[in-house]
N, C-alpha and C positions, 0 to 999 in steps of 0.2 A: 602258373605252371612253368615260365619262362625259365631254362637252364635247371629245374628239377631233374636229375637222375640220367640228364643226357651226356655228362664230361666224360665217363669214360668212353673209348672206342668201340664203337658199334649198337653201343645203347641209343644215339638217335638213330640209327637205321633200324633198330628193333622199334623202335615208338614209334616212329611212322607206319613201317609196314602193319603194326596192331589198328593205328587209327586210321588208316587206309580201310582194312578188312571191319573193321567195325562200320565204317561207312556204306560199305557194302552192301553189307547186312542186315543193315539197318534199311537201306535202301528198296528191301522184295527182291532185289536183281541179280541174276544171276553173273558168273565171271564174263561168259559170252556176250548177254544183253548190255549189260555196262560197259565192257569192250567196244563194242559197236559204235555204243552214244558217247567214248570220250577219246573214239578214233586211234585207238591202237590194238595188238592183239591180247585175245582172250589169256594164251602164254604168258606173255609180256605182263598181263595187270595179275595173274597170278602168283610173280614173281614176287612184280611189286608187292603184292597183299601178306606174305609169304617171309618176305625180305633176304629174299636172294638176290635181288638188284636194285638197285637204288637210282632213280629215275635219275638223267643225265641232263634234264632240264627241268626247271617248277612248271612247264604247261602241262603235261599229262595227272598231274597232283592239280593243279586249277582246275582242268575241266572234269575229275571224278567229285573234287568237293564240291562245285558249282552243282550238276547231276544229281549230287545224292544232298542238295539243300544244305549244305552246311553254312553256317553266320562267319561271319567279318572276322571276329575273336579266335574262332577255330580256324579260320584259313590264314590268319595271322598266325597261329600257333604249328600249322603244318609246314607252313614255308620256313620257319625256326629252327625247325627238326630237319628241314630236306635240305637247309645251307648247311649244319651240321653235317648231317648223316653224307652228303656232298663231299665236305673238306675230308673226312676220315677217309671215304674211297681213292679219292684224290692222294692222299697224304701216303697211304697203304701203296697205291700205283709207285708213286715217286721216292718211298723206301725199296720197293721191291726191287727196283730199275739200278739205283744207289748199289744195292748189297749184290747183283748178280755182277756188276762192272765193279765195284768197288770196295765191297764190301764195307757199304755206311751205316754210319749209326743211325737210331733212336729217334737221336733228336732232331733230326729235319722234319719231323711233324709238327714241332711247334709253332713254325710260325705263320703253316694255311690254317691251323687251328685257331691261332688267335684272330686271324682275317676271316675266317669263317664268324666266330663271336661279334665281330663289330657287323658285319653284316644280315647276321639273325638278330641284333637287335634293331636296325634300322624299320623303315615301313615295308612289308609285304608288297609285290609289286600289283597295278592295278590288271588292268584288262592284257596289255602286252606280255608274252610270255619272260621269263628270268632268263637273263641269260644264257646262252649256253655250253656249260665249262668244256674246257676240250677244244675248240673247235675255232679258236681265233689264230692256229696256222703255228704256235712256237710250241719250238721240242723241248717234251720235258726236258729234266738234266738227269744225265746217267742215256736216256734211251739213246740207242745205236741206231736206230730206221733214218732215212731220207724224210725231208716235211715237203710236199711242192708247196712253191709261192709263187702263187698268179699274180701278172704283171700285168699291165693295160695295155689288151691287143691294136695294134696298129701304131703305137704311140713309141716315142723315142725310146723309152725307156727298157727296151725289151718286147717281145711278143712271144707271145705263147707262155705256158706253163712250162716253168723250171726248177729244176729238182735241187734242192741244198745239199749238197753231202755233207758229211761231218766233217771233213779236211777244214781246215780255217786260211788255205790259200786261196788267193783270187777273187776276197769276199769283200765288199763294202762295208761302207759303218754299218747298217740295219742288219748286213747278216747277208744278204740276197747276193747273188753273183754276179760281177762286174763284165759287160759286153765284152767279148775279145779276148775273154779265158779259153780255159783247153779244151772244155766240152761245147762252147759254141754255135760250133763246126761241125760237130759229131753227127752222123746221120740218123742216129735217134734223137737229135735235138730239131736237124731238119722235117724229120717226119711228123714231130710234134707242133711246128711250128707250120704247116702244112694244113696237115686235121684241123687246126683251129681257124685255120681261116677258111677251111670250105665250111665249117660249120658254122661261122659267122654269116659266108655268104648266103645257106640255104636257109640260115633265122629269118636276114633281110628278105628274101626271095620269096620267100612264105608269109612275111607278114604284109609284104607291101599285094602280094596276091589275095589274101584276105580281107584287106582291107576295100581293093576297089572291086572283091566281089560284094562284099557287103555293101558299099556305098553306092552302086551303079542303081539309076534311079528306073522307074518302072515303068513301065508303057501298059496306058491302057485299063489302068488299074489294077495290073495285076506284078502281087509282088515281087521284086528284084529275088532272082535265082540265088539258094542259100538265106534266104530271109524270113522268118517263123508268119507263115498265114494267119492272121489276128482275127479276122474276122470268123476263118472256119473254127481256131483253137479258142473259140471266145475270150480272147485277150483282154483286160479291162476288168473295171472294177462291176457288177453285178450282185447286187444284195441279193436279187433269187435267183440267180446260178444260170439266168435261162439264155446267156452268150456260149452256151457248151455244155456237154454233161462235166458235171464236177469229178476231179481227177483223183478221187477214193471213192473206197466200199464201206460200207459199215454192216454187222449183224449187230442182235439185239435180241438178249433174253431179260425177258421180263417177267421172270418166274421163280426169281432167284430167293431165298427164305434168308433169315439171319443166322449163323453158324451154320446154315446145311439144316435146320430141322426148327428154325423159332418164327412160326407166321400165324397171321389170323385171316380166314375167310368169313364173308355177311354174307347171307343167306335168306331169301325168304323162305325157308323149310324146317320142318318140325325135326328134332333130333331120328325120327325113326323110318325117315327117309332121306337119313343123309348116310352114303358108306363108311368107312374107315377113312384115317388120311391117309393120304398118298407118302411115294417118299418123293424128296423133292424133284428127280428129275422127272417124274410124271404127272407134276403138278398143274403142269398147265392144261392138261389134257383132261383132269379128273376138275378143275375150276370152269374149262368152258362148256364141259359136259352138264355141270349143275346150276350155270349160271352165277356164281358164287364172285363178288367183289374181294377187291384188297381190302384189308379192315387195317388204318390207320398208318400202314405204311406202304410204298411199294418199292421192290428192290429193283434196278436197270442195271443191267450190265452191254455196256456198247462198244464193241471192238474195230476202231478205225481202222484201214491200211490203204497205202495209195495204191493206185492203180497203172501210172504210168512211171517213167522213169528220174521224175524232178518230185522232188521230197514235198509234201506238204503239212503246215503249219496249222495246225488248229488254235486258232485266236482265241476266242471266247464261246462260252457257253450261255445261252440264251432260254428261259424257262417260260412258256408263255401258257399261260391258264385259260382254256379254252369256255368252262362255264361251272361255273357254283352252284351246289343244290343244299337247301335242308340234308341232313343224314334222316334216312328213311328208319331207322331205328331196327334195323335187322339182327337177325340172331349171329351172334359172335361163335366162330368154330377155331378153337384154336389146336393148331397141328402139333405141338409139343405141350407138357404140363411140365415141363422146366429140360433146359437145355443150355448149360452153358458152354464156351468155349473161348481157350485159354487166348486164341487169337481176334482181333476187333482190325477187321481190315480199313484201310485210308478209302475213302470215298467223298463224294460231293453232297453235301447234306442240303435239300429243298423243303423250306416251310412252307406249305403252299397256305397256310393259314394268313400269309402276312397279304397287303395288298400289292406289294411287285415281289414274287417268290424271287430270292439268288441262288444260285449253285454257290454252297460255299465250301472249298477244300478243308476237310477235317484230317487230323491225323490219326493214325491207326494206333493200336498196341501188340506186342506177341510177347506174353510171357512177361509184361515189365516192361519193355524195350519199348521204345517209343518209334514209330514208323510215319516217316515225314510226310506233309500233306502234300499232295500229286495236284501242285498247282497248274495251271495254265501260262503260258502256251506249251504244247506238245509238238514233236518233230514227229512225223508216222512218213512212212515208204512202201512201196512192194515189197520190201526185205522186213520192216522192223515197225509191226504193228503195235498200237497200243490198246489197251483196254481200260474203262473209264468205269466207276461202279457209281450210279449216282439213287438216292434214299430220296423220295415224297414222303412227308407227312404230313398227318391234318388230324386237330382234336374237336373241328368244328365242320367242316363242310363237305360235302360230297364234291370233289374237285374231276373235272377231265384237264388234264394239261400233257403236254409235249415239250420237249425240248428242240433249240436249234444253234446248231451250233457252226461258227463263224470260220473262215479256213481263207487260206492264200494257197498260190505257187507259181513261179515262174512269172509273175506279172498278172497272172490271174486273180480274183478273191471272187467268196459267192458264202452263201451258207446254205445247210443241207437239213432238212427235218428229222429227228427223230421219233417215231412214236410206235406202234404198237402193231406191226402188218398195216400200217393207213389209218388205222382208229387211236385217237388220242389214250393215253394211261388213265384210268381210273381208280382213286386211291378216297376211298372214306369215310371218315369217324366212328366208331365204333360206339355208340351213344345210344342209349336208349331202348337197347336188345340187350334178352339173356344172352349171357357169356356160357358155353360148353367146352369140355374136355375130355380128351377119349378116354374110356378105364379100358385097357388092352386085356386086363382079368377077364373082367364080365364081356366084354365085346360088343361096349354098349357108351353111347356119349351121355357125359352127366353132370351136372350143371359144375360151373367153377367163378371161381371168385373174380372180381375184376382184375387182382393184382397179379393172378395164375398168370403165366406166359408159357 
């Protein structure tokens, strides 16, 4: 797709901003939540999405491609389009500038255009962000504003920041202004040169005070004033968390169906003492009233969030099977006789039939679209929680199992259990029992095939 349909101006800043918002959206997330995680405002990436602005560096395009999972080849193809869609805004800037002093032509866009070209075809850059244009100090041509150029405070060469004017007397070869010209003296050069040096002083004055309160050693065993308590904050590494309570929450519903209405209950009871289903938000309440197991799958939805003010990291996800039974061959009640739905949300699929179950990131579908798999690790905060959807299944065994999942912060690490109010999940095979299905006519369950869902 390299140089496809982007030559004329403004066509790559239209391609980008499409495959921006398609990233997006693809991604579940909203302008806000995505904002958040690639650290700019909700505005701002709307713009971007939008293409009314065209980012003025490639890191805010690196960390939404990164975010919304995109490969090497597409982040290779975005930074193509954004040194593009770059050189036009640029190019646009430095005609407008031209035609209001000078009225110039045309053609001084060709040649950040062609600069732009050798530069989108080179390599995308890696972890460092691109450069960023604008901002190395020299004035367009045409524009009439002042640029300051900071000079090395204390040093011969000048101190403080001074201002370039456009005049070209008084100037050096670089452009910057020779000691002992006419503004030197001026008492707004004084004043400048003034402010810079008590703000030098109070950098020094504050760091070197930080530093010997940080360093001043401790009597007593008790920590130097300013210094994080390790022992009370359970500092250190802790496989079971038990140096502190762990610094999130989590809830967890385990009730959750497929689309909103596709599940199976086991039951040891006769179809004429079992009620109607439920709908699903009342399902857990109408399963533990009857007793009634997961038959073949069970859904988890578990929403992290920190607790304290330092972000934590959810590492890994850990699936531990607590004990394997025979399926006791129970009656299959299934709560839909077909239900489908245009959406297949991303979740962590668990075999618990293998002998070490994984959580393995599956992608989701909506309508076609393919919706990236929500791998590990996760960032979660007091501000910006996550939720995690993870799927047991078993076509062999009556399984208990829980999850635990592994987490950092601040020098901290521990992992936290997840399972069911303190009782592990219970998810198993559907083998061996009649299958039923409710007829909503007659008001009555009635036998259904195995393939019914």
């Amino acid at each position: 797709m390299a140089g496809g349909g982007t030559d004329a101006p403004g066509a790559a800043a239209r391609e980008l901003a499409v495959r921006l918002e398609a990233l997006r959206t693809a991604s579940g997330r909203s302008y806000g939540a995505l904002a958040r995680r690639a650290e700019i405002g909700a505005a701002t990436l709307h713009r971007y999405c939008t293409g009314r602005t065209v980012p003025q560096e490639f890191a805010p395009v690196e960390r939404i491609a990164r975010l919304c999972g995109c490969g090497r080849e597409e982040a290779a193809e975005l930074y193509r389009l954004w040194v593009l869609a770059d050189a036009d805004r640029r190019a646009a800037g430095r005609s407008g500038g031209a035609a209001a002093g000078t009225g110039g032509s045309s053609t001084a866009q060709s040649p950040p255009r062609t600069e732009a070209r050798e530069r989108a075809d080179g390599p995308p850059p890696g972890n460092d962000p691109a450069p960023s244009p604008g901002r190395s100090g020299e004035q367009a041509p045409g524009a009439a504003e002042p640029v300051p150029v900071r000079e090395p405070v204390g040093g011969a060469a000048g101190t403080g920041p001074v201002t370039a004017a456009p005049a070209a007397d008084a100037r050096g070869p670089a452009g910057h202004r020779r000691r002992g010209g006419p503004t030197d003296t001026g008492p707004r050069h004084k004043a400048l040169r003034l402010r810079t040096a008590l703000l030098v002083l109070f950098c020094a004055v504050g760091a070197a005070l930080a530093l010997a309160i940080g360093l001043r050693p401790s009597e007593g065993g008790t920590p130097a004033p300013g210094a994080p308590d390790r022992a009370a904050a359970g500092v250190g590494s802790d496989p079971a968390g038990s140096a502190g309570p762990p610094p999130l929450a989590w809830s967890v519903d385990a009730d959750l169906w497929e689309s909103g209405c596709g599940h199976t209950y086991l039951l040891d009871r006769a179809p004429d003492g079992v009620p109607p289903p439920p709908v699903q938000a009342d399902a857990g309440a109408w399963a533990r009233r009857l007793g009634a197991v997961d038959g073949g799958s069970t859904r988890v939805g578990v929403t992290v969030q920190g607790t304290g003010p330092a972000t934590v990291v959810l590492e890994a996800v850990q699936v531990r099977v607590v004990e394997r039974r025979e399926p006791r061959g129970l009656r299959a009640y299934r709560m839909s006789s077909g239900c489908g739905g245009a959406l297949t949300p991303r979740l962590f699929d668990v075999d618990l039939d293998r002998p070490r179950p994984l959580a393995r990131p599956l992608p989701g579908n909506d309508s076609g679209r393919v919706l990236p798999a929500a791998d590990l690790p996760y960032t979660v905060s007091r501000a910006e929680p996550e939720t995690l959807l993870f799927e047991g299944r078993s076509v062999g065994c009556d399984c208990d199992w829980y999850l635990e999942v592994r987490w950092s912060s601040d020098g901290r690490s521990g992992s936290v259990r997840i399972d069911d109010g303190g009782r592990p999940f219970r998810t198993s095979a559907p083998v061996g029992g009649a299958a039923y299905a409710y007829d909503y006519a007659l008001g009555s369950w009635r036998p259904a095939s195995v393939t019914d869902s």
